[in-house]
C-alpha positions in Angstrom: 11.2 -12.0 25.7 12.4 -13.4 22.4 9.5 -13.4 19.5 10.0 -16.3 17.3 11.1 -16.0 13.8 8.5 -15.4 11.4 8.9 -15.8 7.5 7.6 -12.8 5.0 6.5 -14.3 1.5 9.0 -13.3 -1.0 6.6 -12.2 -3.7 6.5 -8.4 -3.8 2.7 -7.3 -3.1 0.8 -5.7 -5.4 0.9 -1.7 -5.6 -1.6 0.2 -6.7 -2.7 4.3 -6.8 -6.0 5.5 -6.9 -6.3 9.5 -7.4 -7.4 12.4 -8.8 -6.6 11.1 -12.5 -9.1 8.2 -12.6 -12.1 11.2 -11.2 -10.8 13.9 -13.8 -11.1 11.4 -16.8 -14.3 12.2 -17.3 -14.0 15.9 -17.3 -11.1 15.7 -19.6 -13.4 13.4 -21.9 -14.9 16.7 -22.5 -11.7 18.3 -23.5 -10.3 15.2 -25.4 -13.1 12.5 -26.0 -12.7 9.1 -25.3 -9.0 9.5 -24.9 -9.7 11.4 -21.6 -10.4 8.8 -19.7 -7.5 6.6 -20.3 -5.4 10.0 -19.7 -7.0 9.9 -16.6 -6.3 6.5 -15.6 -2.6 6.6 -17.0 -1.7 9.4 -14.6 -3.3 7.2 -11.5 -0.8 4.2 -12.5 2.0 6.4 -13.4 1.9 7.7 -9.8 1.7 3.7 -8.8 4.5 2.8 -10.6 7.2 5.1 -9.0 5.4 4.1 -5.2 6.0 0.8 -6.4 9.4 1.5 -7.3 9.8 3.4 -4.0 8.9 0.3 -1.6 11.1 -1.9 -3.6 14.0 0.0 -3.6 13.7 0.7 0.0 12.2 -3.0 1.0 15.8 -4.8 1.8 16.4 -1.8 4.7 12.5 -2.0 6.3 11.5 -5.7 5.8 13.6 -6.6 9.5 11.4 -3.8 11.0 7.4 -4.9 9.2 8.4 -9.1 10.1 8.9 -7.7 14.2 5.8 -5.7 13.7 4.0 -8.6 12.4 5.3 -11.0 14.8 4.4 -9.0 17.8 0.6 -8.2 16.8 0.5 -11.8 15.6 2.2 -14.2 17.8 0.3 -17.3 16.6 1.8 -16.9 12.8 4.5 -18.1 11.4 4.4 -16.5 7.8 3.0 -13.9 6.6 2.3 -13.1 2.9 1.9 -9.0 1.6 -1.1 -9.2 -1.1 -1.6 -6.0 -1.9 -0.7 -2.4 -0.9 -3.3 0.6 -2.2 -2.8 3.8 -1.8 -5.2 6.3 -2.2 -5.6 10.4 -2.1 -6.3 11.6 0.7 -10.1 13.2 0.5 -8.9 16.4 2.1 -5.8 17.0 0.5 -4.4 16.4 -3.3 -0.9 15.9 -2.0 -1.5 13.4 0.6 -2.3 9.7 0.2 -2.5 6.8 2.6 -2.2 3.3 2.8 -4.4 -0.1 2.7 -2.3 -3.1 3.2 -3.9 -6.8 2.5 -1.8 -9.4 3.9 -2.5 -13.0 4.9 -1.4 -14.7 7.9 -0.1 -18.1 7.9 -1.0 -20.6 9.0 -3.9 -19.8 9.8 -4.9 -18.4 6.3 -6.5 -15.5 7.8 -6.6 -12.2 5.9 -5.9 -9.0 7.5 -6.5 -5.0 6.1 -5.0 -1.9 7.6 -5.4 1.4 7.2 -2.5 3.8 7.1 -2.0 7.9 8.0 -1.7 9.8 4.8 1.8 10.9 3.7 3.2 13.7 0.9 3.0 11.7 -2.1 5.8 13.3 -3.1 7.7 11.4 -0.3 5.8 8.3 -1.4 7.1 7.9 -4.8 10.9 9.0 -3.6 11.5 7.5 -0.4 10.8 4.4 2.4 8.2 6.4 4.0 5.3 4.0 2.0 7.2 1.1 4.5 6.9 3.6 7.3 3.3 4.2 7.3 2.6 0.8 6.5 4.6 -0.7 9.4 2.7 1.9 11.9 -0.9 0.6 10.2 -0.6 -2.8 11.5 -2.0 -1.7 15.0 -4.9 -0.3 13.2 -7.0 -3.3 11.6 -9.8 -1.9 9.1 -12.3 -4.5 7.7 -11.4 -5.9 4.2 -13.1 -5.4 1.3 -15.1 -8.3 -0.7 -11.9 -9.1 -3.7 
């Protein structure tokens, strides 16, 4: 059987980190006023930046692999766009994280969230393991949250 072809936006999906540093802000408030907070926060979108960085330099080898994933969970699209990857820590471990992928189907228009295993993050921000993770999500459909 032959699965159609199926178009992936080209707009790179927003990347975002959400960790320890945004929860510690307020504790290093304490130690450095106001200033802790944004300390807190700059650490969180440091860490975003270099996953970001990671799933761009590693998109051209693992975008053949998420389109077939795509196409065979979701036969009726024809495009698909990625809107937004977040990662988060994992609640159980500091150096883990996982993934929640927002992407819309076309053309239906229908939105779709997925919910990754959680990975070293030190292999997140250095390697294509972010597109590894996020390919094996899109059998696992999680409810979106209200944007």
């Amino acid at each position: 059987m032959s699965l159609k072809p199926l178009q992936m936006d080209p707009e790179f999906p927003e990347v975002s980190y959400v960790g320890r540093g945004a929860a510690a802000g307020p504790m290093l408030m304490g130690a450095m006023g106001p200033m802790g907070i944004a300390v807190g926060i700059a650490i969180d979108e440091g860490i975003g930046k270099d996953i970001k960085s990671a799933l761009s330099g590693s998109l051209v080898q693992n975008q053949a692999t998420v389109v077939e994933s795509i196409a065979a969970n979701y036969p009726d699209a024809t495009r698909f766009a990625l809107r937004k990857v977040e990662f988060k820590v994992d609640s159980n471990n500091d150096d883990l994280a996982y993934a929640t992928t927002t992407l819309t189907l076309y053309p239906s228009s229908t939105t779709k969230c997925f919910k990754s295993e959680s990975s070293p993050l030190d292999e997140l921000k250095a390697s294509d393991i972010g597109w590894k993770i996020i390919n094996n999500s899109f059998a696992k459909e999680v409810a979106c949250k209200a944007l």
